[in-house]
N, CA, C and O atoms as a CHARMM CRD file, in Angstrom:
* protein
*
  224
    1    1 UNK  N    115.65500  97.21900  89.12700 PROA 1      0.00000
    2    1 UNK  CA   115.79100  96.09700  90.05800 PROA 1      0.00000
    3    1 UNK  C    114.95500  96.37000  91.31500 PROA 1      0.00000
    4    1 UNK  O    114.80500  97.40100  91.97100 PROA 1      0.00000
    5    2 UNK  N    114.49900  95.24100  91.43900 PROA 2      0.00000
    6    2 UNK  CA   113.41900  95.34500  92.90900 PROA 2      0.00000
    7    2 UNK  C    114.30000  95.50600  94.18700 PROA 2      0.00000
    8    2 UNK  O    115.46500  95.10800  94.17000 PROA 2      0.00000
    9    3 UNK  N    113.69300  96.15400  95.42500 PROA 3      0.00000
   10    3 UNK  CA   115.02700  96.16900  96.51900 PROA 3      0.00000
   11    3 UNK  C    113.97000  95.35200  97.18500 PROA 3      0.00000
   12    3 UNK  O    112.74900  95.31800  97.03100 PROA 3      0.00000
   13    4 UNK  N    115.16500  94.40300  98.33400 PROA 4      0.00000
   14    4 UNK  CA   114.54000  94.10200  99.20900 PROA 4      0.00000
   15    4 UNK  C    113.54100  93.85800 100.00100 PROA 4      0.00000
   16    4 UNK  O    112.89500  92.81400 100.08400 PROA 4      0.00000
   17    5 UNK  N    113.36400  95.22700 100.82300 PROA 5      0.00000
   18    5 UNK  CA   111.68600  95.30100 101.20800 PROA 5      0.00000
   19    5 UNK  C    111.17500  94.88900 100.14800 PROA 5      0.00000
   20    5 UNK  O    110.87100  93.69700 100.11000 PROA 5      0.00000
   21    6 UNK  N    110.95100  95.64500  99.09600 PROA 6      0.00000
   22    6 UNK  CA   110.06900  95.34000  98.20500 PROA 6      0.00000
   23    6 UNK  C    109.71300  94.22600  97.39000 PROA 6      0.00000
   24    6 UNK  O    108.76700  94.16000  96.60500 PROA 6      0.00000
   25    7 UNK  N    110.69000  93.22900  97.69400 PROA 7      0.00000
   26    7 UNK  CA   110.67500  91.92100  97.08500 PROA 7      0.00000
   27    7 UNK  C    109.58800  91.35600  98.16600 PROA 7      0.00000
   28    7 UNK  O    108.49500  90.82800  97.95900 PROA 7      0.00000
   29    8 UNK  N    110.22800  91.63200  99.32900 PROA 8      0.00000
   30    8 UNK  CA   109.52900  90.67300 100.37700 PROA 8      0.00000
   31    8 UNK  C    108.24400  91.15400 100.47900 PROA 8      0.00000
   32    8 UNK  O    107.49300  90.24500 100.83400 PROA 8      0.00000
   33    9 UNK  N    107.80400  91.96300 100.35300 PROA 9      0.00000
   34    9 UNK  CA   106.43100  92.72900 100.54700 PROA 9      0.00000
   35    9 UNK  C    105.32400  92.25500  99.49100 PROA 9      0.00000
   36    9 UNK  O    104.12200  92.19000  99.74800 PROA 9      0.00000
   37   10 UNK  N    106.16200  91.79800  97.74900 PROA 10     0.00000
   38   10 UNK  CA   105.66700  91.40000  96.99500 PROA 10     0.00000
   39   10 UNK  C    105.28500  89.75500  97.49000 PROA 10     0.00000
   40   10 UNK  O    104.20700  89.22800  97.21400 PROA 10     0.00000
   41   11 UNK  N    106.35300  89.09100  98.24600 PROA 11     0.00000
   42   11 UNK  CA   106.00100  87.51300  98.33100 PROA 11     0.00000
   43   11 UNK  C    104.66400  87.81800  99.22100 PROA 11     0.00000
   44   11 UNK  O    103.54700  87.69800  98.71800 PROA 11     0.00000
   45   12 UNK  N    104.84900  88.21100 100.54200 PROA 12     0.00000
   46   12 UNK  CA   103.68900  88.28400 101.38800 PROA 12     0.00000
   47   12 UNK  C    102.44600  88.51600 100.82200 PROA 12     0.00000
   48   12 UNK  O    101.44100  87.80600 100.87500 PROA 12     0.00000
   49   13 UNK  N    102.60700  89.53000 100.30100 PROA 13     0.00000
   50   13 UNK  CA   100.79500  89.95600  99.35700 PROA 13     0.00000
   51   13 UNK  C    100.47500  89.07900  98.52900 PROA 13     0.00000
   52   13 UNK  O     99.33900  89.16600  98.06200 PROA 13     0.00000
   53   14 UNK  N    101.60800  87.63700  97.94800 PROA 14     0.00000
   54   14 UNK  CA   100.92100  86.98200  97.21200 PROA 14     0.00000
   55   14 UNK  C    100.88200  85.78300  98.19700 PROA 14     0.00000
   56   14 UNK  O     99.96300  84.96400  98.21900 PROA 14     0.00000
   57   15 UNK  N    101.68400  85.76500  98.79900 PROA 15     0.00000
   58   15 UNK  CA   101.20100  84.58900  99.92400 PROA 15     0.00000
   59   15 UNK  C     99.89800  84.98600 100.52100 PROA 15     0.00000
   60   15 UNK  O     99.31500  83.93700 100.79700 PROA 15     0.00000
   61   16 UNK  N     99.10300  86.10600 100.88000 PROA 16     0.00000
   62   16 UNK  CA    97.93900  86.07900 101.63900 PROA 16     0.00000
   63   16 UNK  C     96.76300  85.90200 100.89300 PROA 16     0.00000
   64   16 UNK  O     95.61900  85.56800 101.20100 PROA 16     0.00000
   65   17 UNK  N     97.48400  86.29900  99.51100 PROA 17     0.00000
   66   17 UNK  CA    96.77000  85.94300  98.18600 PROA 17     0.00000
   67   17 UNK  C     96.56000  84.35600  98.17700 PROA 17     0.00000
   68   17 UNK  O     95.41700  83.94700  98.38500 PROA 17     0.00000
   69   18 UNK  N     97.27500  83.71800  98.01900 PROA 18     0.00000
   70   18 UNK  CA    96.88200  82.41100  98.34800 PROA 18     0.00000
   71   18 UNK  C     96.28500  81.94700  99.44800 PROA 18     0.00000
   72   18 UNK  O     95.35800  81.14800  99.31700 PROA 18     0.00000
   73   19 UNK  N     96.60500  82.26200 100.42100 PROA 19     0.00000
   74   19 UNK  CA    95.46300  82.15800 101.97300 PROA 19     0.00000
   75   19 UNK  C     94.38600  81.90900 101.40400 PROA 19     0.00000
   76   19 UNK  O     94.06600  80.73400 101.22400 PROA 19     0.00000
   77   20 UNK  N     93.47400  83.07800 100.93500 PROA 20     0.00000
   78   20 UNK  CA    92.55900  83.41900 100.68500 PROA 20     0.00000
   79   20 UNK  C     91.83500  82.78600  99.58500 PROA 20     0.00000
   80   20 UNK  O     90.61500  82.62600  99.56500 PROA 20     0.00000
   81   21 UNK  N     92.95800  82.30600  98.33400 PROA 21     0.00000
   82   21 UNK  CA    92.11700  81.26600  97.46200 PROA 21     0.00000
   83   21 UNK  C     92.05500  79.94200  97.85300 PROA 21     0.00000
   84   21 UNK  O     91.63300  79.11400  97.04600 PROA 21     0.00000
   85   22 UNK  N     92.53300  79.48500  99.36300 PROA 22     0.00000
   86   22 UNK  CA    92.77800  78.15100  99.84600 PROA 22     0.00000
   87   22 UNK  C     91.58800  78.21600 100.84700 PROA 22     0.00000
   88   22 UNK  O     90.93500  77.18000 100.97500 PROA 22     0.00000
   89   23 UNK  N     91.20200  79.38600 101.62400 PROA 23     0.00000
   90   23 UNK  CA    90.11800  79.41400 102.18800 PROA 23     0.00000
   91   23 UNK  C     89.32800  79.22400 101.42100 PROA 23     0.00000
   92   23 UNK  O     88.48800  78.35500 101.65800 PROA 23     0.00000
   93   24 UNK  N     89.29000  79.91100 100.28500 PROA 24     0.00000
   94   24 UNK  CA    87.81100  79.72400  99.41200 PROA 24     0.00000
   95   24 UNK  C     87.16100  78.00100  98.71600 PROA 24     0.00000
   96   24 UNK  O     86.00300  77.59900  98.60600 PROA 24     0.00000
   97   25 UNK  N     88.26000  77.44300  98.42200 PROA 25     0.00000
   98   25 UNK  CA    87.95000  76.78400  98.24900 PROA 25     0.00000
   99   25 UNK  C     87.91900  75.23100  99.04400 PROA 25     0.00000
  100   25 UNK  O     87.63100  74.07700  98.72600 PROA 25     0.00000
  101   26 UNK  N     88.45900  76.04500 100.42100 PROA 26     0.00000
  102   26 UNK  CA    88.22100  74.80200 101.36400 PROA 26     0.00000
  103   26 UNK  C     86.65900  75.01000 101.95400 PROA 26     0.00000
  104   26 UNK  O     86.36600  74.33500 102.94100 PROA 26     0.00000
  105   27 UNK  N     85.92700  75.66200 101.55100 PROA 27     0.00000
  106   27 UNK  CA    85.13000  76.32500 101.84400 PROA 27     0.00000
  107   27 UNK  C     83.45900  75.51800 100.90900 PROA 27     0.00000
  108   27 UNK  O     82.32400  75.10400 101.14500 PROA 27     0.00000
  109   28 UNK  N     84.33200  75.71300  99.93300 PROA 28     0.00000
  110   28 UNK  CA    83.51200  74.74400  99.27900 PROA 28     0.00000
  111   28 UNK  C     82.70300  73.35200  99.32900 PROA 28     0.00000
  112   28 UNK  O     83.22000  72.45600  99.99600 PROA 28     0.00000
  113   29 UNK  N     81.58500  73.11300  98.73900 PROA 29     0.00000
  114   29 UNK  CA    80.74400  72.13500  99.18200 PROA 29     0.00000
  115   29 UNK  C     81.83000  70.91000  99.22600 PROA 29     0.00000
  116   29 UNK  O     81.87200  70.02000 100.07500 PROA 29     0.00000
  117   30 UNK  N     82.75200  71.09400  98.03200 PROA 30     0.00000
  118   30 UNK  CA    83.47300  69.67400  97.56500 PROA 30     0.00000
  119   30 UNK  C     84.60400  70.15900  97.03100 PROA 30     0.00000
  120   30 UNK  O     84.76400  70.28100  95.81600 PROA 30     0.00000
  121   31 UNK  N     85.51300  70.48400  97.95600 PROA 31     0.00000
  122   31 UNK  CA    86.58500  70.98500  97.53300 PROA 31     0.00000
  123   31 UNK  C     87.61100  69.89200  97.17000 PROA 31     0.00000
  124   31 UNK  O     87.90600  68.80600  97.67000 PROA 31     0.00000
  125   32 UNK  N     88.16200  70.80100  95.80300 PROA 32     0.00000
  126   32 UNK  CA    89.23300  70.09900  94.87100 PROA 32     0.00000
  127   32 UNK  C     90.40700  69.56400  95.74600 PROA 32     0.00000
  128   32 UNK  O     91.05200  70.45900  96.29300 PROA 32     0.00000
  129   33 UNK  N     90.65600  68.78900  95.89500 PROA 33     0.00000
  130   33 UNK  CA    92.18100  67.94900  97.01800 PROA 33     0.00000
  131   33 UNK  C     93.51600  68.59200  95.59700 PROA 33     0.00000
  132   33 UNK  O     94.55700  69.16300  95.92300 PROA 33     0.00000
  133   34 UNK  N     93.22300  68.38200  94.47700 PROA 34     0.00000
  134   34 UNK  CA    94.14500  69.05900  93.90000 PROA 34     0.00000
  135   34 UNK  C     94.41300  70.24300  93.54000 PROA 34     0.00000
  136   34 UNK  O     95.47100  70.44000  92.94400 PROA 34     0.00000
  137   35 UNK  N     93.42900  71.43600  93.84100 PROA 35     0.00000
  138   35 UNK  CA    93.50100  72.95500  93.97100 PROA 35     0.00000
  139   35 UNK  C     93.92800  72.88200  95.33900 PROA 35     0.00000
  140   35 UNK  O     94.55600  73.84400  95.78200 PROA 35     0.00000
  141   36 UNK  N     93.71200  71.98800  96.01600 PROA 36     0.00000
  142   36 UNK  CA    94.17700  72.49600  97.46000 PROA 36     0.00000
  143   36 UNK  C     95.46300  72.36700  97.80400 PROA 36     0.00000
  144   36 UNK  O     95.94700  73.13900  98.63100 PROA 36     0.00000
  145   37 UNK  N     96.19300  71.38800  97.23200 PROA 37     0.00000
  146   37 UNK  CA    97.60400  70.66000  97.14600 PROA 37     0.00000
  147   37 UNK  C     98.47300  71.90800  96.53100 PROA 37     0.00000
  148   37 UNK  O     99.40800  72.54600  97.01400 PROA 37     0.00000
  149   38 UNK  N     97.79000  72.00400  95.26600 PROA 38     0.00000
  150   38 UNK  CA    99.12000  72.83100  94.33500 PROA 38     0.00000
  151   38 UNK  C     98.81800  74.25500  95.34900 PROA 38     0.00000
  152   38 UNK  O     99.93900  74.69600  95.60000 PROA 38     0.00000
  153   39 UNK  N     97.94700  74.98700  95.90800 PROA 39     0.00000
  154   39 UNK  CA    97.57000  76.31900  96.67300 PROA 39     0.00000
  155   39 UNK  C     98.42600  75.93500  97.80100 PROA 39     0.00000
  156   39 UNK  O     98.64600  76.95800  98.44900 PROA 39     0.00000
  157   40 UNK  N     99.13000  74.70300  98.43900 PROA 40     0.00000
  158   40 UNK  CA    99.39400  74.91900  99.45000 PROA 40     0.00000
  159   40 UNK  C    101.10900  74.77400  99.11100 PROA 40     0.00000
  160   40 UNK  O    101.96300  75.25900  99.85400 PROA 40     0.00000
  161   41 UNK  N    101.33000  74.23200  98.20900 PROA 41     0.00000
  162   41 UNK  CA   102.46100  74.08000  97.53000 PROA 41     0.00000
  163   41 UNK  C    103.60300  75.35700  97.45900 PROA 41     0.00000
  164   41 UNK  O    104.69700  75.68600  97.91800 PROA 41     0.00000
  165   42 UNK  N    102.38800  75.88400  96.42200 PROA 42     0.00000
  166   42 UNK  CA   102.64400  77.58300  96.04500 PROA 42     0.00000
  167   42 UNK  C    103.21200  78.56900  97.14900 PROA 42     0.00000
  168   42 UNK  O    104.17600  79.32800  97.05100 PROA 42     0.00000
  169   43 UNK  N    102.10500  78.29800  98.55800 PROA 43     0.00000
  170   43 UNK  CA   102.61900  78.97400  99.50900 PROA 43     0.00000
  171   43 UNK  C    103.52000  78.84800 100.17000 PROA 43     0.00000
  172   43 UNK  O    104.14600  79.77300 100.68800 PROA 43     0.00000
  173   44 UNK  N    103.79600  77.44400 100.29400 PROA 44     0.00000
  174   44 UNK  CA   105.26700  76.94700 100.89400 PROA 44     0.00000
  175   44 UNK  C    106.65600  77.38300 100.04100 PROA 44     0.00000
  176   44 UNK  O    107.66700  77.67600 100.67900 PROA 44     0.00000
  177   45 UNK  N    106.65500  77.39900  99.13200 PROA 45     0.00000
  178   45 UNK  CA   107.53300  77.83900  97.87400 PROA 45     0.00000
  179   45 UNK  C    107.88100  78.98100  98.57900 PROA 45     0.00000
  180   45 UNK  O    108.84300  79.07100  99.34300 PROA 45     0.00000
  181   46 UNK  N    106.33200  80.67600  98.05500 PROA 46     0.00000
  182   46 UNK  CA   106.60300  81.39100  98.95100 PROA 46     0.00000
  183   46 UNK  C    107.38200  81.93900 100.38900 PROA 46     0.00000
  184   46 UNK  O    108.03900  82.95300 100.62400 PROA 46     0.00000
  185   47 UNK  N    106.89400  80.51800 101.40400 PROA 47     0.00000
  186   47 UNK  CA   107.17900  81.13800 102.45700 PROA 47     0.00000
  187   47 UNK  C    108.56800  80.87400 102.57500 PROA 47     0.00000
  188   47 UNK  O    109.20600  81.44800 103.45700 PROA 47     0.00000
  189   48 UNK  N    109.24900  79.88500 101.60900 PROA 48     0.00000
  190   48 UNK  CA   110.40800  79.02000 101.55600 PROA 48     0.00000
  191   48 UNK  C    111.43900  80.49300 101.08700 PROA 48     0.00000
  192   48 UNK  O    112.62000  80.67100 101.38700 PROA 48     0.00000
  193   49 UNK  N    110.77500  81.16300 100.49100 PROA 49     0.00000
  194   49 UNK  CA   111.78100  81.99300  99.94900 PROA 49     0.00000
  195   49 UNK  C    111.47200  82.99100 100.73700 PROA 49     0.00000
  196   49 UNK  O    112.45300  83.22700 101.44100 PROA 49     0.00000
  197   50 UNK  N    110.28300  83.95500 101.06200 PROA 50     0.00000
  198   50 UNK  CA   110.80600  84.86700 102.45200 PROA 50     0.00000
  199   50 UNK  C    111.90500  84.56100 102.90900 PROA 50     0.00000
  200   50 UNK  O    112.97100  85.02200 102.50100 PROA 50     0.00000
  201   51 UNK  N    111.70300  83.30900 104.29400 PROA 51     0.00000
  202   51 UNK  CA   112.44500  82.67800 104.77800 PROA 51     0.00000
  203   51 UNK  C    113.95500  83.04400 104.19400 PROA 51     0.00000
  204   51 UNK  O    114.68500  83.61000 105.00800 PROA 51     0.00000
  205   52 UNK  N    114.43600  82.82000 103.04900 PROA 52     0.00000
  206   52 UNK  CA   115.97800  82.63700 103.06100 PROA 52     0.00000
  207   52 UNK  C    116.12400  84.01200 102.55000 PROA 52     0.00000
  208   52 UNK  O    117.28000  84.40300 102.71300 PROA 52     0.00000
  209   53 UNK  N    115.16800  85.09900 101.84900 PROA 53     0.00000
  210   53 UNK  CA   115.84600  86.31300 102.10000 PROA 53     0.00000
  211   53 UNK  C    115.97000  87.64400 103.17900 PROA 53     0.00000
  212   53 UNK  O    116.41000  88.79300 103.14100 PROA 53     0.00000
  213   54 UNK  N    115.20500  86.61600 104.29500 PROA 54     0.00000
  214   54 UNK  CA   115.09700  87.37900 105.40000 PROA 54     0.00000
  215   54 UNK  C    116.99100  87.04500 106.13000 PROA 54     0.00000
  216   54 UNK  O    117.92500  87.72800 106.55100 PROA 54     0.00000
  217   55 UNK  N    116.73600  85.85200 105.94100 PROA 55     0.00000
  218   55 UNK  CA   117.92800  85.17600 106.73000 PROA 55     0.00000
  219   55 UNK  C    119.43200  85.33500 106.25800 PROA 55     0.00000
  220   55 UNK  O    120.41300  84.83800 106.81200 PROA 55     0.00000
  221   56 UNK  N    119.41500  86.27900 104.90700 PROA 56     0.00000
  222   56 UNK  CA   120.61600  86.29700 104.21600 PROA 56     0.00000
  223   56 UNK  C    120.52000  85.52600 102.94600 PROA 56     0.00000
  224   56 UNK  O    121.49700  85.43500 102.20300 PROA 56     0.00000
């Protein structure tokens, strides 16, 4: 079983993980509105769940 820290440490590294594929492709000549949607989605999910296991 994963502890704690280590859960949360896992969301963050994939949340910055997504940062980074949302930069890239906002970046782009003609960036996808629907790579950008579901990438921002993903991260909210993410940050949605930090959020409530920080908080209890």
């Amino acid at each position: 079983m994963m502890t704690f820290d280590a859960r949360v440490k896992e969301l963050q590294a994939r949340h910055a993980e997504l940062e980074g594929a949302l930069q890239n492709e906002a970046a782009r000549p003609a960036p996808d509105p629907v790579v950008v949607a579901e990438l921002k989605k993903q991260k909210l999910r993410i940050k949605d769940e930090i959020a409530k296991l920080s908080h209890g």
